[in-house]
Each structure stands twice: as structure tokens, then as C-alpha cells.
C-alpha positions, 0 to 999 in steps of 0.5 A: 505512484498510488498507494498501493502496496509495492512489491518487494524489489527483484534480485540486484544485478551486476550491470546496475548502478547501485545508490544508497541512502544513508541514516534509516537505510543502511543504518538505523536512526539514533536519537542523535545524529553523533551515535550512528556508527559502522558496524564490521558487517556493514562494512564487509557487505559495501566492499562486496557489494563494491566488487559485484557492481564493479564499482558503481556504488554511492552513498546519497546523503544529507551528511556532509562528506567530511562526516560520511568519511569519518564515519564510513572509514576505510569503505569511504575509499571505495565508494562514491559519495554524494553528500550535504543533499546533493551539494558535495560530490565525490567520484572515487578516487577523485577530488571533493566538489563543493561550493562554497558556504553561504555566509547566511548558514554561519548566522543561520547556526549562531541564531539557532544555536542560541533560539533553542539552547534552553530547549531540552531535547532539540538538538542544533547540528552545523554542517558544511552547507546546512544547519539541521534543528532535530526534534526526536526527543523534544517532539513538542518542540516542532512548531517552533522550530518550523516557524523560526526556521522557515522565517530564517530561510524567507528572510536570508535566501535559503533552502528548507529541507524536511526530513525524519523529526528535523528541519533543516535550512540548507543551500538552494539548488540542488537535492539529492535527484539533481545530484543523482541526474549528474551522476549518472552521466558520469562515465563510471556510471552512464549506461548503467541503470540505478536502483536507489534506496531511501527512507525519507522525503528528502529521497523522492527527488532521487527516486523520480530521476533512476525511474526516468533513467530506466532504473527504479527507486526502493523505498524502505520503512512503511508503506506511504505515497512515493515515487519509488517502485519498490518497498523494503521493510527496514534496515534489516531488509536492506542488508539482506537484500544487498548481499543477495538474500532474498527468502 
């Protein structure tokens, strides 16, 4: 889409699939990726919103879903998950999807762990199938870590993955809209329209196929050049949203 301003998106439905990006959408950003949590109204707002979408509800993240569980506790019961950029799937009730972990991410953690240890501020974090590089607090940092990352990724097969002041090199093949497309023929979900809310650039992909399944993306923060239709302020906007208040 151009850029002008998108409108805010209208009232949420009952008969609409419901897609939710995690960190900047339903929870802040934190300097470090270990400092997000679940707060209680956050947990009360997924499981009414589990009951008024008749369970057609998922977290879409780049998280791994190990981690999302862990963090989401008992509301991860409930919820589908779609974890590691489209990697990892899991239908509720239903076992966890995943491939296996290429042999190049375990080096991939070994060589960046010890290429930034003495760099204050740039954090390493290891994930099922991907390694991220954050720069939130070293921001200097950036284009050492893009030259080593995309040097790393050209030399051994794997994918990179842009996003909020981190990098990150991750397994080729899939994202978070190839993730989506495969949801939404799901029997849970089919025949029901999605709206998916993100933040980031790693939620474009996702934005393009609800718009082509007859749904609509809704981007949250600042306005910027997307696919997404729609436009909520913040985080803040989100929850307000999600639990029907418009105003």
C-alpha cells in the first residue's frame, strides 16, 4: 500500500480468525528479549478473546514455541502457536511441528557468541531454529554485526531475518506468511477471515496473504510503507481493541 494514513481498523467479529504477533503487539519491547512477561490482564483479555472467536485465535512469532509456552503459561493451552518465523507449528490441542535444527545454526551460535563477547550492549540469543544478534543497547554495533551475519548466512545456507535492532540468521523456507497461508486452510480456521496484527517487517509477509484470503493486516506503531490496511497506535491501542473498545 502508499503511504498514506491507514485508518484505524473496524470493530473485531465473531466470525473472523483472529492472528496475533507477539513482542511490540501484544507486549512491549524490553531491552532484552528474557524481560518480557505476561501480565494478569493480558491473560484475562487471550482467553476472552479465545471464547468470542470460538477459538480461532494464534500467536505468530518469531519466538520459538517452547519459549512462547513458557511464557504465555496456562494461555498457551488455548491458543494456536506459530513460532520461530513460521518454522514451528501448534494447533491447540495438537502436537508440536517442527524441523529439524540445521547443523550450521549450532555453529552459527558457537561463532557469534565468541565474535561479540567482549561487545558490550550486543546481546546473542540461541533459539530452536535460529540465532538473533540484538543491538538495542550497543546501536553502534549494527554494522558489524550485518557484515558478519550476512557473511555467516552467504557461506553456510541460511536465511537472514531483519527486525526491530536485531538480526538474525534463521532457517530458509518459510516466514510468518507461508506460516499463515497453511494456517488458514486448517479446518479450525478455513472459511473464516484473519485479521493479523504486527509490528515489525518480519509481519509483512503475513499481512499480504490475510489481504489475499479476504482478511486485512493491521499494523501497529508508526505509520510506514506496508501491506497492512489498517493502523493501531501502539500496544496500548491493541488491547483496547481486542477487548471491543473502540472510543
Amino acid at each position: 500500500m502508499d503511504e498514506r494514513a491507514l485508518p484505524k481498523p473496524p470493530p473485531l467479529t465473531g466470525a473472523q480468525s483472529v492472528l496475533l504477533d507477539f513482542d511490540g503487539t501484544l507486549v512491549e519491547i524490553a531491552a532484552r528479549p528474557t524481560e518480557v512477561f505476561i501480565d494478569p490482564g493480558l491473560a484475562t483479555l487471550l482467553h476472552s478473546l479465545v471464547m468470542r472467536q470460538s477459538g480461532r485465535v494464534a500467536i505468530v512469532s518469531g519466538r520459538p514455541i517452547d519459549q512462547l509456552q513458557d511464557m504465555l503459561g496456562d494461555c498457551a493451552k488455548v491458543l494456536t502457536l506459530i513460532g520461530s518465523h513460521g518454522a514451528e507449528l501448534k494447533i491447540v490441542n495438537g502436537s508440536l511441528m517442527r524441523p529439524p535444527r540445521p547443523a550450521a545454526l549450532a555453529k552459527a551460535a558457537d561463532v557469534l557468541s565468541k565474535a561479540f563477547a567482549d561487545h558490550v550492549g550486543v546481546l546473542v540469543e540461541n533459539k530452536s531454529l535460529g540465532v538473533a544478534v540484538h543491538y538495542r543497547l550497543a546501536p553502534s554495533a549494527e554494522p558489524e554485526v550485518r557484515a558478519i551475519l550476512g557473511t555467516f548466512a552467504r557461506e553456510n545456507g541460511l536465511a537472514i531475518q531483519e527486525g526491530k535492532m536485531m538480526i538474525e540468521l534463521r532457517l530458509s523456507g518459510h516466514d510468518k506468511g507461508s506460516a499463515i497461508a497453511a494456517l488458514l486452510r486448517h479446518p479450525s480456521f478455513l472459511g473464516h477471515p484473519a485479521v493479523f496484527l504486527g509490528d515489525d517487517l518480519t509481519d509483512e509477509s503475513g499481512f499480504a496473504v490475510c489481504e489475499s484470503n479476504g482478511g486485512a493486516g493491521i499494523l501497529v506503531g508508526a505509520q510506514r510503507p506496508t501491506a497492512a490496511r489498517y493502523r493501531l497506535d501502539d500496544v496500548l491501542r491493541v488491547r483496547e481493541w481486542l477487548a471491543g473498545k473502540t472510543a
